[in-house]
N, C-alpha and C positions, 0 to 999 in steps of 0.2 A: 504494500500500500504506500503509496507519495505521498511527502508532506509539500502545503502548497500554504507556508508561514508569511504571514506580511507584515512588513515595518510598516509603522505611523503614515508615508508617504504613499503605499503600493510597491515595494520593492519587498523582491523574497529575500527572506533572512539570511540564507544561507551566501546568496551572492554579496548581499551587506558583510557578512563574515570574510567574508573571500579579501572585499575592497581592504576593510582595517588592514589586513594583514598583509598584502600587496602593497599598500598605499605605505605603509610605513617600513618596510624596506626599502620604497624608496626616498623619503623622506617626504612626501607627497605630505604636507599638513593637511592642507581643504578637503581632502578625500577622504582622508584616515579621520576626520574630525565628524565632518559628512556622516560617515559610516557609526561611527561611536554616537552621535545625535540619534538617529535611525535607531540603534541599538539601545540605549541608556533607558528608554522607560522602561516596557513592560519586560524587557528581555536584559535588565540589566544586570544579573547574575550570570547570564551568558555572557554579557559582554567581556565582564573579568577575567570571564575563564581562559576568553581569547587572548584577552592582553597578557596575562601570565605566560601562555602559552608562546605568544611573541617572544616577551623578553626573556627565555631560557630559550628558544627555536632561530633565533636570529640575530640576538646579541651580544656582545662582547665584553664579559667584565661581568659584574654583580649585581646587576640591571634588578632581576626578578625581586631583591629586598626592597627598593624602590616602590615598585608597583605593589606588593606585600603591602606594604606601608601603606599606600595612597589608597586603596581599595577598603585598609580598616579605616581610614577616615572618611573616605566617602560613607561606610556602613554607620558610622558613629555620629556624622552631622544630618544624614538623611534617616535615621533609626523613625522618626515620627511622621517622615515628609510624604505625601501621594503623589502618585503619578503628575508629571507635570507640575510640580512644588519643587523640584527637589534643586539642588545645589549641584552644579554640575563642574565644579572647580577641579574638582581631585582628578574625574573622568578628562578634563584639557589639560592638565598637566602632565598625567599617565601618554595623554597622545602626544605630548610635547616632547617629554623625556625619551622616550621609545624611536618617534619619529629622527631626533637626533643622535642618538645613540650609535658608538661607533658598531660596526658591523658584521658578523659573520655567522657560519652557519656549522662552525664545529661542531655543539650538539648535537644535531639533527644527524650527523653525515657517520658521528659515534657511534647513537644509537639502531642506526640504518645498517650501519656496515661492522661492526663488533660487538651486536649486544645478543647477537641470534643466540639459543640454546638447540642449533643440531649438527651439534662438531665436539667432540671431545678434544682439550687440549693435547699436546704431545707429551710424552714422558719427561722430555726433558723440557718444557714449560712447564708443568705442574713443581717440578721436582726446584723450579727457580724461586717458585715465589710461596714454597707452602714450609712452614716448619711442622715436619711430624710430631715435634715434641711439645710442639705447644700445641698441636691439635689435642693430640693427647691430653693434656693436662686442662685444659681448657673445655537578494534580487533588486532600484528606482525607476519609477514605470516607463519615464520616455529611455529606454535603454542604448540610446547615442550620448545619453552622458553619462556612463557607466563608462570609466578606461577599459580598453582594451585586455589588458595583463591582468583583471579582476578572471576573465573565463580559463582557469588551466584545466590540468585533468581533475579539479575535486570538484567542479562543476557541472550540469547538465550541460550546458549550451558547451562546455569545455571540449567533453566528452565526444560530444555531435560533432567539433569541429576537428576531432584527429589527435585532439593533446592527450600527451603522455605524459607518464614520472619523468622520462627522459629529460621532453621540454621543459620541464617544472625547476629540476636540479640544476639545468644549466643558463636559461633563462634569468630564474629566482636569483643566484647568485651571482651574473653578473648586476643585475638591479640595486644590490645593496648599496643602502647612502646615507652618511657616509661608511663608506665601510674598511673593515680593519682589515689589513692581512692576516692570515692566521694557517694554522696547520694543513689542513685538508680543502683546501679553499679548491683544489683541481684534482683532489681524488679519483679515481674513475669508477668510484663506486661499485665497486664488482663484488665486494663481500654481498651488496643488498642485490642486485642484478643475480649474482648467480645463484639466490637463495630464492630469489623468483624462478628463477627459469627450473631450476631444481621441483618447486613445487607444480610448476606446469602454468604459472600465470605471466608470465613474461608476452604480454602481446607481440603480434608481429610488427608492428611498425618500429618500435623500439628495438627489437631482436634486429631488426632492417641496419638499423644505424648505430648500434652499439658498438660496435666496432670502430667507426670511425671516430664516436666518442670517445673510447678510450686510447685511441694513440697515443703512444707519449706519454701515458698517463701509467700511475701506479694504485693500488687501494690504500697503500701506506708510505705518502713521500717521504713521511720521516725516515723511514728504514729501523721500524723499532726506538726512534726516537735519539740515534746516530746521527743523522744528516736533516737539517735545518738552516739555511742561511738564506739572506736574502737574492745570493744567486741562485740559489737550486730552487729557489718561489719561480725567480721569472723564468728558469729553464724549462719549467712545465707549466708556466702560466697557459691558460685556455685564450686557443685565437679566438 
């Protein structure tokens, strides 16, 4: 069964979802504030959940204790306030903070590509890092002002238009603004790719151009956290 959720305006919620998060990778204020308006009354426990979600999914640094923070004062000055009463200070700053905030998408690419549980480590990884003896002891309705980069694959209309995770991963990461260098900024994602295609969902269009994604590209440029400098960034930097 489909849900067919509408913000205050006539926009589906879920596309509203989509903009915050889009709109503030790339530092887009109007959009990302846009969207959080749209969001803030009846859906505004949804909305946090997004912003949380932003600031450990897209940013750099200790962002989420910020938004933590602003979210229990938003809860603590609006505790008595009704729909359309409410204070909406905490929710433009949260889009302010976010919107700025330096850039990157290490978590996401962590959790994607080394967090799977269907690999048992090697003998000699487990044997590095474990002490036996202490184990032992121990949507807005005219839809042309909708940006464009709100439709990826976690969208209908995305979906309908051909987008993949593919697009998504490398698209999303060049957009970030401002954004930080960082570890895995050109990963080629293959721990999450071949954990799809392992499971049989790896679509064909993606399967089409994976390959040429990953050229030149490794799943771990650190090399186990060896090799980092600012030359070996731009020698695998993404054309």
């Amino acid at each position: 069964m489909g849900y067919n959720i509408k913000t205050p305006n006539g926009y589906d919620l879920f596309e509203m979802s989509s903009m915050i998060q889009k709109a503030i990778r790339r530092s887009d204020i109007p959009h990302a504030a846009y969207a959080a308006n749209e969001l803030g009354g009846k859906y505004r426990k949804y909305l946090w959940k997004r912003l949380l979600t932003v600031s450990a999914e897209d940013c750099y640094g200790i962002m989420t204790k910020e938004i933590v923070a602003l979210q229990q004062a938003d809860e603590y000055v609006n505790k008595k306030a009704k729909i359309g009463e409410t204070n909406d200070l905490f929710i433009a700053k949260a889009v302010i903070l976010l919107c700025m905030a330096r850039k990157n998408r290490d978590a996401d690419y962590v959790a994607c590509n080394f967090m799977w549980g269907d690999r048992n480590l090697t003998e000699e990884e487990f044997n590095q890092f474990v002490d036996y003896e202490q184990v032992e002891n121990l949507r807005i309705r005219d839809a042309s002002d909708i940006p464009g980069y709100v439709y990826d694959v976690h969208t209908w209309k995305g979906k309908r238009a051909g987008k993949t995770e593919l697009d998504m991963f490398r698209d999303e990461q060049e957009a970030l603004a401002p954004r930080q260098m960082n570890l895995f900024d050109y990963g080629d994602w293959g721990g999450y790719f071949g954990h799809m295609k392992q499971e049989g969902k790896l679509d064909r269009r993606t399967e089409s151009r994976l390959e040429e994604f990953q050229r030149g590209k490794t799943t771990d440029p650190t090399n186990n956290g060896t090799t980092w400098t600012p030359e070996t960034y731009e020698a695998i930097r993404m054309k």
